[in-house]
C-alpha positions in Angstrom: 50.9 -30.5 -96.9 54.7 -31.4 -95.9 56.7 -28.5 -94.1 60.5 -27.9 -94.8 62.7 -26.5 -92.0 65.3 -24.8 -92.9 67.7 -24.4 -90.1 70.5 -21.1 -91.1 73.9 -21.3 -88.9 76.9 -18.9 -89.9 80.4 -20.4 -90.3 82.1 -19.2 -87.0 78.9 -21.2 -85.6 79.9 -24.5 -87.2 83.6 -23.9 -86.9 83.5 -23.7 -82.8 81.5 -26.6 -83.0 83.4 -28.6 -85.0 86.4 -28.1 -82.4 84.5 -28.3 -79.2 85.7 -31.5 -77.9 83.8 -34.6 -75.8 84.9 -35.0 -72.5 85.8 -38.8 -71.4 86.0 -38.1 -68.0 82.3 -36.6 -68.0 81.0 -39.5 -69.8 82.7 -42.0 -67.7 81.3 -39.4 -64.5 78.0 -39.9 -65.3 77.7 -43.6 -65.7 74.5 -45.2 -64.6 75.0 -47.5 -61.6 73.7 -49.9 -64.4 76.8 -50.1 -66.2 79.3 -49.7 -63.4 78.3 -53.1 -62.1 78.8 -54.6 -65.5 81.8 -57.1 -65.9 85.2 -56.2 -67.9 85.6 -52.8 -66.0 88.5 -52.1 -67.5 87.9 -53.0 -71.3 84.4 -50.6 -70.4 86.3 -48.0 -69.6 88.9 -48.3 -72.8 85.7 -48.8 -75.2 83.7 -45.6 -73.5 86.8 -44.1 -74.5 87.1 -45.3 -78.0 83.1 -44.2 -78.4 83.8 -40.1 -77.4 86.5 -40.4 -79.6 84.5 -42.0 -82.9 81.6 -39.4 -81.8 84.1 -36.6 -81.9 84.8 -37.7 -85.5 81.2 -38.2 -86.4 80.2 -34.6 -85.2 83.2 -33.0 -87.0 82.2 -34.7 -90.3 78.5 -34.1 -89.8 78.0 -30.3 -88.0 76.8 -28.7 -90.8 73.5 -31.5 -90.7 72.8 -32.2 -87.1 70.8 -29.2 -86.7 68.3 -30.8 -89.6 67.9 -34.5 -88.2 65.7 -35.5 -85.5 67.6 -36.7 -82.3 66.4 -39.8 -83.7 68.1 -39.8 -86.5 71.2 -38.5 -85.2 71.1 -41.5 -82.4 70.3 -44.1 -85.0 73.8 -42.5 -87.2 76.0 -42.1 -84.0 75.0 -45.6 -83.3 76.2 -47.2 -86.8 79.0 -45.1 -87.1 80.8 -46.1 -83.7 79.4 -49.4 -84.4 81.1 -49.7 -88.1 84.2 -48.5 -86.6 84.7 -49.8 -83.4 86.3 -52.7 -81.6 82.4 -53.6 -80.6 82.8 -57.9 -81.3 85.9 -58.7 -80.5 86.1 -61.1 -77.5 83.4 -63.2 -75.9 79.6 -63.1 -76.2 79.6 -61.5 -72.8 81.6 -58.5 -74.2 79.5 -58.0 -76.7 76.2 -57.9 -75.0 78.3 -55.7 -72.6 79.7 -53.3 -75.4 76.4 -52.6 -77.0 74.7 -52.0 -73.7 77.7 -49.4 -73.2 77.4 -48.2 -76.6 73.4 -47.2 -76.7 74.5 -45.4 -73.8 77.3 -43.7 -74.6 75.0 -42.4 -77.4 71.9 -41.6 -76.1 74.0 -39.6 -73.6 76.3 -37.6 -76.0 73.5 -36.9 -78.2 71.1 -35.6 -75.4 74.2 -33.8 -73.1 76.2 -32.3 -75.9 74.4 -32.2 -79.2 70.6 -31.0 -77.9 71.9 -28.8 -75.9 74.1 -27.2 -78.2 71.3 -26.7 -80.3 69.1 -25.2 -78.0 
C-alpha cells in the first residue's frame, strides 16, 4: 500500500515565501570553524555569496514543491542547481575541493535553517 501526502498552502503562503530573502551575513556567521581555516578566504567568502544568491533563485522557482520533497530531495536539487550554475571549477584543484566542501555546506545549512523550519 503506497501513501500520497498532499501538502495544501494558500497563495499569500507561497507569495511571502517566495520574497523572503537568505541572509549572507548569517550564513557567513555561522561558518563551521571547519571552513574558516580553509585557504582562498576571500574567493570563500564571494562563492558563499554567489550560493544564497542561486538558493534564493532556486526557492523562488520551486516554493510551490518544497513542501512535497524530502529534505533529501531538496538537498540533492539545491546541490545541482548552484552546482550547474555556479563559478564551482574555475581555478585550481585546491579551489575546487574547497568550493564543494563550501557548497554541501552552504546547502545542508540553508535547507535545514531556512527551508525546514519554514515548514514546520
Amino acid at each position: 500500500m503506497s501513501y500520497v501526502y498532499v501538502y495544501v498552502c494558500n497563495l499569500s503562503t507561497i507569495m511571502e515565501y517566495c520574497n523572503m530573502k537568505f541572509d549572507k551575513s548569517q550564513v557567513k556567521d555561522a561558518q563551521p570553524v571547519r571552513l574558516t581555516v580553509l585557504p582562498y578566504m576571500e574567493k570563500r567568502d564571494m562563492f558563499i555569496d554567489e550560493c544564497v544568491v542561486l538558493a534564493d533563485e532556486w526557492r523562488s522557482s520551486h516554493a510551490s514543491f518544497i513542501g512535497s520533497k524530502s529534505k533529501r530531495q531538496l538537498r540533492k536539487e539545491l546541490k545541482g542547481y548552484i552546482s550547474a550554475r555556479s563559478d564551482l571549477k574555475s581555478g585550481s584543484l585546491i579551489w575546487t575541493i574547497v568550493a564543494k566542501i563550501v557548497l554541501t555546506w552552504v546547502v545542508e545549512w540553508i535547507i535545514n535553517n531556512y527551508i525546514i523550519k519554514s515548514n514546520s
